[in-house]
N, C-alpha and C positions, 0 to 999 in steps of 0.2 A: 504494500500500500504506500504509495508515494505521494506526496503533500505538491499540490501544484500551485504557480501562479502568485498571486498577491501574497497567500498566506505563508507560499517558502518563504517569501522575499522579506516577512514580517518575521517569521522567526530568527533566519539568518541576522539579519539587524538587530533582534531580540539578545542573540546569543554572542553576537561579537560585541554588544554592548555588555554586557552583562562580564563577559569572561575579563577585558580590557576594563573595568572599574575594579572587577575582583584584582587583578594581576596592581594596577595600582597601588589598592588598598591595601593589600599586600606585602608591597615592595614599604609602602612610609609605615607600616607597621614592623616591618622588619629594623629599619633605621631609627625610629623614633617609638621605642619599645611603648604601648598603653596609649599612642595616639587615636589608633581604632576601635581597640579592645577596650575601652571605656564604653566608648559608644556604642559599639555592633557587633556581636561572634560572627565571625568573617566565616565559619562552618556554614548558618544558615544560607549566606549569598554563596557561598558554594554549592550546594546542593541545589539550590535556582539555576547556576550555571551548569553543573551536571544534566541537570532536568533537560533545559534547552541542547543543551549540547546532545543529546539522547533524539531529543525532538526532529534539531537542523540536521542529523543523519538520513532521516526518512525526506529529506525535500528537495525536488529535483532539482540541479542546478544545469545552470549552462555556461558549456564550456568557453572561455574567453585568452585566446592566444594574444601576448602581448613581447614585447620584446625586450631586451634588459635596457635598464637606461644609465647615463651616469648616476644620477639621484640615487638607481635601486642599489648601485654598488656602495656608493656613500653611506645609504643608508646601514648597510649590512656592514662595515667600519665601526659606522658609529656606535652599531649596539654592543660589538664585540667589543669594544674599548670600554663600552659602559659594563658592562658585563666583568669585564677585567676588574674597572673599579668598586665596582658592589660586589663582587666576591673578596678583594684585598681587603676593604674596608669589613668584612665579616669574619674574617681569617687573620686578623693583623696580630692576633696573640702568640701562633705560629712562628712569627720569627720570621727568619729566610723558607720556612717551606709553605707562607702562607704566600711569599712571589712565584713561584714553583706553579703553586695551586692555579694562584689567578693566570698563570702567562696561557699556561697549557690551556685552562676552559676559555680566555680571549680568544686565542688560534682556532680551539674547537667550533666555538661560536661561528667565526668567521666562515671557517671551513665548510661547515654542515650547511648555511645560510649561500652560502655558490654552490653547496652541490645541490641542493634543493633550485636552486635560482635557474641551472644549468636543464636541469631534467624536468623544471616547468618549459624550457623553450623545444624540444625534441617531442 
């Protein structure tokens, strides 16, 4: 049973809003320990996103061939440098093996983000 038309297109939107507030909310609860967790168990809006995400499986999409752009390359830089830095800054107790830690998952990041990048244009 596949969800067609307006109502994919509403869930889709449902679920990538939902996932990108959770992944936010997230990240300044990670860095600002009790900024969230005051106000919200981040569990509940999880389980909304799980929900949706269960949901936007069943909704047909259409397929959209686009090509890499500069932008998309930068982009995928920036998140692994960001990536680097929010893992060091969670690791800095470490010592020297908390740059270890962050270099390699920055690389990976990078890495994973053009092989995915690569094998959307083929």
């Amino acid at each position: 049973m596949k969800i067609k038309g307006h109502k994919a297109e509403l869930i889709n939107h449902l679920f990538q809003t939902l996932l990108i507030t959770y992944l936010i909310l997230l990240l300044l609860e990670q860095i600002y320990t009790g900024f969230v967790s005051t106000y919200l168990n981040l569990n509940y809006l999880l389980i909304l996103v799980i929900a949706s995400g269960i949901l936007d499986i069943f909704t047909e999409k259409k397929e959209i061939k686009q090509k890499t752009k500069r932008k998309d390359i930068l982009l995928i830089y920036v998140l692994g440098i960001l990536g680097f830095l929010i893992i060091k800054f969670k690791t800095a107790d470490l010592n020297y093996l908390s740059w270890i830690i962050s270099i390699i998952a920055g690389i990976l990041i990078i890495l994973l983000s053009h092989l995915i990048l690569e094998e959307d244009e083929k």
